[in-house]
C-alpha positions in Angstrom: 0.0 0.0 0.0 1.4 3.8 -1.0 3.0 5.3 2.2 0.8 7.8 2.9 -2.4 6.6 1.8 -4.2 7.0 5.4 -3.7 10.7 5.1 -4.4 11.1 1.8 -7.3 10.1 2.0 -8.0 12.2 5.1 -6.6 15.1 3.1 -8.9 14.5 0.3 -12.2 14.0 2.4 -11.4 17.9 3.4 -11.0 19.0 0.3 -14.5 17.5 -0.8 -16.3 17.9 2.1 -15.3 22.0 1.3 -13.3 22.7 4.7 -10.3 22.7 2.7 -10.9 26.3 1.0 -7.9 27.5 2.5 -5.7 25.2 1.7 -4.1 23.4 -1.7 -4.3 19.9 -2.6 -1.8 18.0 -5.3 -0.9 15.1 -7.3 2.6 14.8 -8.1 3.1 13.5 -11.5 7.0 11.3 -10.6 8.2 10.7 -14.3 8.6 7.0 -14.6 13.1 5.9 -14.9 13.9 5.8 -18.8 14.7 1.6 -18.1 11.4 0.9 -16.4 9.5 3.1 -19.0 11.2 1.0 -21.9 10.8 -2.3 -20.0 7.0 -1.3 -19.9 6.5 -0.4 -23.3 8.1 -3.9 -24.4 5.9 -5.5 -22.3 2.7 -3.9 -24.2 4.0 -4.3 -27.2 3.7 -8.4 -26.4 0.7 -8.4 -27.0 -0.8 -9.2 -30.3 -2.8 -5.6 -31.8 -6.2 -7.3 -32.2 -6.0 -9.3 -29.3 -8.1 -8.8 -26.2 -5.4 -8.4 -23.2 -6.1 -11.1 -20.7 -5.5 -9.8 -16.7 -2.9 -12.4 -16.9 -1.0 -9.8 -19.5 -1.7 -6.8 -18.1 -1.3 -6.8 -14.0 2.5 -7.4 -14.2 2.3 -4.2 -16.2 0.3 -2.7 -13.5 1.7 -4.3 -10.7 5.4 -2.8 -11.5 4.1 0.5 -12.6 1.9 1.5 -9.3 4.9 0.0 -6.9 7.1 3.0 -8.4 4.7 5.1 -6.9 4.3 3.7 -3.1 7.1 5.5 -1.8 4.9 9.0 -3.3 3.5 10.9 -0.5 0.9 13.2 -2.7 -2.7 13.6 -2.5 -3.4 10.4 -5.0 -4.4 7.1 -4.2 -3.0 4.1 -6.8 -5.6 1.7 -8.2 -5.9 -0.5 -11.0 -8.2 0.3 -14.1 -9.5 -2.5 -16.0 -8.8 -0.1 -19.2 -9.6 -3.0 -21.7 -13.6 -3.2 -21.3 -13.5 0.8 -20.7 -16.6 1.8 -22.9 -16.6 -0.8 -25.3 -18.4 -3.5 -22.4 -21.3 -0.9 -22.9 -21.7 -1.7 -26.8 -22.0 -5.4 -25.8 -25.1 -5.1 -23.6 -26.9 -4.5 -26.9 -25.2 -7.2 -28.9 -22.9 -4.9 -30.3 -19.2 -6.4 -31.1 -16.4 -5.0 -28.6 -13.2 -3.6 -30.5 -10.2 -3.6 -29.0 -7.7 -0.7 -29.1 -3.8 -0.9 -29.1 -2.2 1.3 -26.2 1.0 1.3 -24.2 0.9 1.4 -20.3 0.0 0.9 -17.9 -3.6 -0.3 -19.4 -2.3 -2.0 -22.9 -5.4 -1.1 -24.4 -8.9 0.2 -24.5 -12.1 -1.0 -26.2 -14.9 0.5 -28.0 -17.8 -1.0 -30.3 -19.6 0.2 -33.4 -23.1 1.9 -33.6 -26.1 -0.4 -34.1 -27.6 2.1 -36.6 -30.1 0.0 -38.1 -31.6 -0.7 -34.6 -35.1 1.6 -33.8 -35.6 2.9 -30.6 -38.4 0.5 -29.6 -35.8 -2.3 -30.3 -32.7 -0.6 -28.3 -35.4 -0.3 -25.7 -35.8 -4.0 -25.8 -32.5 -5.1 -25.8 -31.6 -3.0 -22.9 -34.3 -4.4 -20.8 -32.4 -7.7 -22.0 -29.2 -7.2 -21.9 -26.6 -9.1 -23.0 -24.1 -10.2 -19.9 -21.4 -12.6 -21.8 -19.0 -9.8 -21.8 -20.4 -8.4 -18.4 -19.2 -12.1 -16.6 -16.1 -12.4 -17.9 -15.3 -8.6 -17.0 -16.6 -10.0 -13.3 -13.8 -12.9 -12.9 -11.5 -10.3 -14.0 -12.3 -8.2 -11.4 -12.3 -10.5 -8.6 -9.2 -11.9 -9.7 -7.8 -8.1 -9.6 -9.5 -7.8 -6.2 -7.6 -10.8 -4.9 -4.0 -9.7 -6.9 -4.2 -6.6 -5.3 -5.8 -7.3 -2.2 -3.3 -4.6 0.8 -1.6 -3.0 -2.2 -3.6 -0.9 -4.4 -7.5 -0.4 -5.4 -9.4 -1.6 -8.3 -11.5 0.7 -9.9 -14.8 0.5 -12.0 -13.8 1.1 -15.7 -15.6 4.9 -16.5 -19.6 4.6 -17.1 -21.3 5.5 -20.4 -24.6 6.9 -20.1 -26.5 10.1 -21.4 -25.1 11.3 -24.8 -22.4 8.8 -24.3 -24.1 6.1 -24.4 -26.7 7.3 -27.6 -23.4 8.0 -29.0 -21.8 4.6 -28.2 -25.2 2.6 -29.4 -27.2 5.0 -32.0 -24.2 7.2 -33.6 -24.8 10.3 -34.7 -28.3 10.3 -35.5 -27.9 10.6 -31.4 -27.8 14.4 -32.3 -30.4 14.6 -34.9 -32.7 12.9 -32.1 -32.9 15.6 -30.1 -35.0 17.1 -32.8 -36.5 14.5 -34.4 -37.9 12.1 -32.1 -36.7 13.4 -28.6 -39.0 12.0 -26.6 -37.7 8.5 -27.9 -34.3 9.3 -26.7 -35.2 10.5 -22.9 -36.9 6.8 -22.9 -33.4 5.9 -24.3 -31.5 8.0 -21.9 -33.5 7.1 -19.0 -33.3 3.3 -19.8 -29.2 4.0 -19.6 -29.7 5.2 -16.0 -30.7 1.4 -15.2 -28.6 -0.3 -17.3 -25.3 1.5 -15.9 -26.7 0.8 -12.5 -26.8 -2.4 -12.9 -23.1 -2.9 -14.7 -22.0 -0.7 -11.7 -23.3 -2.4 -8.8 -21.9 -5.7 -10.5 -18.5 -5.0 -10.8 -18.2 -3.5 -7.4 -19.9 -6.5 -5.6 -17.1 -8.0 -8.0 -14.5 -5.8 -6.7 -15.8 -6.4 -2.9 -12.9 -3.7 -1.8 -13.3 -0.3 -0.3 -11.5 1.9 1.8 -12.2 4.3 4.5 -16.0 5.1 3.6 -15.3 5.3 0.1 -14.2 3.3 -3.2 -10.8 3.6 -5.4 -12.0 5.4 -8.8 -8.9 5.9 -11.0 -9.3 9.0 -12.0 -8.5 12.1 -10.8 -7.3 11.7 -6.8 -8.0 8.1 -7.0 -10.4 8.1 -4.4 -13.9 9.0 -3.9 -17.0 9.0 -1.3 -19.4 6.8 -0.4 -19.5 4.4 -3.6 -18.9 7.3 -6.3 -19.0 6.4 -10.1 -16.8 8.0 -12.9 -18.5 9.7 -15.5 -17.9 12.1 -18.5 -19.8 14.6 -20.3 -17.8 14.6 -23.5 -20.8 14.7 -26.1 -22.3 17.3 -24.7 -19.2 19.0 -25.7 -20.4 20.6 -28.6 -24.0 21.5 -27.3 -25.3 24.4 -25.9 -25.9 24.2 -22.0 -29.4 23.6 -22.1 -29.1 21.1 -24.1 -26.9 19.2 -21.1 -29.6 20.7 -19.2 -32.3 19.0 -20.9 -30.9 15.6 -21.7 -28.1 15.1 -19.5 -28.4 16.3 -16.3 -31.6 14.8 -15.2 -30.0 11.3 -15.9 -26.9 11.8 -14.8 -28.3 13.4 -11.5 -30.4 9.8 -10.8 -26.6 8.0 -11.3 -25.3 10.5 -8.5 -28.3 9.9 -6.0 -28.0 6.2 -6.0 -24.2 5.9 -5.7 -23.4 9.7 -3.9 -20.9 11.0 -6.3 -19.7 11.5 -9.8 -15.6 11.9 -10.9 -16.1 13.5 -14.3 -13.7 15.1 -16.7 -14.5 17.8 -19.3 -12.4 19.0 -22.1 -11.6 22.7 -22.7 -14.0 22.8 -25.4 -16.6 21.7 -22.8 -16.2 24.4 -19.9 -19.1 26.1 -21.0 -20.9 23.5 -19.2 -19.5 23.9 -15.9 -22.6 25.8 -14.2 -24.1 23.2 -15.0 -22.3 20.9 -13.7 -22.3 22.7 -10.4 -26.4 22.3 -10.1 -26.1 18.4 -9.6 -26.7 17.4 -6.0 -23.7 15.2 -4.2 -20.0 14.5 -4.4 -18.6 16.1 -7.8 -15.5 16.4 -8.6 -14.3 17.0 -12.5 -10.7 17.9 -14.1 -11.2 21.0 -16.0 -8.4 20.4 -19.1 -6.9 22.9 -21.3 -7.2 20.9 -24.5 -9.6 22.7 -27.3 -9.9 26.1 -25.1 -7.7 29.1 -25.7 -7.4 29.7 -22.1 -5.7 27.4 -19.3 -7.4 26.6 -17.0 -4.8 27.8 -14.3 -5.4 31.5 -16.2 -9.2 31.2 -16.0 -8.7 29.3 -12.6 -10.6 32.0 -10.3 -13.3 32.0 -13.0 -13.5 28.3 -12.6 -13.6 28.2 -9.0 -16.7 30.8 -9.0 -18.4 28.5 -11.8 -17.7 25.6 -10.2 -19.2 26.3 -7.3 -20.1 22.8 -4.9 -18.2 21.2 -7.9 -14.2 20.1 -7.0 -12.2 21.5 -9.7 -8.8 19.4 -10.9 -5.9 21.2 -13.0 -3.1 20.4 -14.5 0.0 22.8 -13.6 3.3 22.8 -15.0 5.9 22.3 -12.1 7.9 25.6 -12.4 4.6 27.9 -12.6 2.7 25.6 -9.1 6.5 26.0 -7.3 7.2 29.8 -8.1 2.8 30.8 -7.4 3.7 28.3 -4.0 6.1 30.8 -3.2 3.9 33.9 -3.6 1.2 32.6 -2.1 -1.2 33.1 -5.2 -2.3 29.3 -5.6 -6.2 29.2 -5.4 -7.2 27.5 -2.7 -9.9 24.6 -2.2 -8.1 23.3 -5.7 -6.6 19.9 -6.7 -3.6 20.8 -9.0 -1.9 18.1 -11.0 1.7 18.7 -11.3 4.4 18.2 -13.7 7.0 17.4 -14.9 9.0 15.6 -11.6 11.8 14.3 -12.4 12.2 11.7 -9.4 9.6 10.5 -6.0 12.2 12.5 -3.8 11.4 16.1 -5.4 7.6 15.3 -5.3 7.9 14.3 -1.7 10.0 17.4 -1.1 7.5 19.5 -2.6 4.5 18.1 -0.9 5.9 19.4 1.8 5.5 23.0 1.0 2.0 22.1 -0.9 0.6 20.7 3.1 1.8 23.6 4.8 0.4 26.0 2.3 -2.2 28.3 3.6 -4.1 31.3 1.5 
């Protein structure tokens, strides 16, 4: 288990629970040693590119990569992420075929599948009243397996859930869009049957995973660590849609997700944080990384904007390492803020600098 896990976690229930507003809150991003980076890479390149990666491939990968990080004393908490059913085990509740795609590590690869375009809505709505589990019990045996591999060393996380837009995306394609016009009404039956469904794949993997830790579950993203029995979730194809569009056909379903399992871990794209009040009206434990990719802005430029937008919402950012060290040094970090830092070129500077980041104080 990392060294400090017991008060990182601590660290991060203040910072979601809001009584961290004066105070700064950090992931340190340690660059991996040239040798073990190499040794990694040859590892995932083992594996054949349209082959699905067994867990018998993949934790050794895992296994070496997260035990770099034990002696890291940040605000993260490690955990595996079963990266190769990622969105495509969605796709194959419907009957859809899962595709598997080639990446390095720690994960080897991902997975999507194709749309079923020539399915109606009254026969999506069938099939997700029946879905189809084949993929859903092997992803189980995988799970407990990782539970049991990893069992006083590092989490297992829930692989991130498609649902809203996401999931019309993953199952209807584009016409997804065209829907909102066309037959709307058919795709809030859609959209609420995906509450259900992702319930259900949820609540199945964690019994899978049987592992939490102090009051809350390992989650991947962002800190690692959430609340309760908090879910990760994304609002990427809302990207490109006004807000009340989100408003309309996102947040009412995504809201029911949060009320049943307490919290959402999202992510959204620069191109997306003209959703962000709108983000901040759902009720429970939210925290999202706010990136800089496809805005003009950084976020740590439009950080105090953020924060006021944000509101109950956690925000994440990423920080270069020379900018979060000399702002340390002023004083001008924004507090109540989970910064990801880098480059670091070893564990010892990032424990070094933690440090100064846990004494901080606006």
């Amino acid at each position: 288990m990392k060294t400090n896990q017991a008060e990182a976690v601590a660290r991060l229930k203040t910072l979601y629970e809001k009584k961290g507003e004066n105070q700064i809150f950090a992931r340190m991003l340690a660059t991996l040693p040239a040798a073990l980076n190499e040794h990694l890479d040859r590892r995932a390149s083992q594996i054949l590119p349209e082959e699905f990666p067994s867990m018998e491939q993949t934790f050794p990968v895992w296994e070496e990569y997260l035990a770099f990080y034990d002696r890291l004393e940040d605000d993260w908490v490690p955990a595996v992420y079963p990266w190769q059913y990622d969105q495509g085990i969605y796709g194959t509740l419907f009957g859809a075929e899962l595709h598997v795609n080639r990446g390095g590590p720690p994960g080897c690869a991902s997975s999507t599948s194709y749309p079923l375009e020539d399915k109606t809505y009254g026969e999506l709505l069938q099939l997700a009243a029946t879905p189809n589990d084949l993929w859903v019990r092997r992803l189980e045996s995988d799970l407990r397996s990782l539970s049991a591999k990893s069992a006083g060393r590092w989490g297992i996380a829930v692989p991130i859930t498609i649902d809203g837009f996401n999931l019309g995306m993953q199952i209807r394609g584009n016409q997804t869009m065209l829907d909102t016009h066309d037959c709307p009404q058919d795709l809030k039956k859609f959209l609420q049957a995906g509450v259900g469904l992702n319930i259900h794949l949820v609540e199945r993997q964690r019994a899978a995973i049987n592992m939490t830790y102090a009051g809350g579950v390992y989650d991947f993203f962002n800190a690692g660590w959430m609340p309760g029995n908090s879910i990760p979730m994304s609002v990427d194809c809302y990207n490109l849609c006004r807000p009340d569009v989100y408003a309309e056909f996102g947040l009412p379903y995504q809201q029911q997700l949060i009320a049943h399992f307490g919290g959402g871990n999202f992510h959204l794209h620069g191109n997306g944080r003209h959703l962000l009040p709108q983000l901040a009206r759902l009720k429970g434990w939210v925290v999202s990384s706010i990136h800089d990719d496809g805005s003009a802005v950084s976020a740590m430029d439009d950080l105090e904007k953020i924060k006021q937008q944000a509101g109950p919402v956690t925000p994440v950012v990423g920080c270069h390492t020379s900018r979060f060290v000399r702002q340390l040094r002023e004083r001008s970090l924004v507090g109540g803020v989970y910064y990801n830092v880098a480059p670091l070129e070893s564990v010892a500077e990032a424990n070094r600098l933690m440090e100064s980041v846990r004494s901080y104080r606006c």
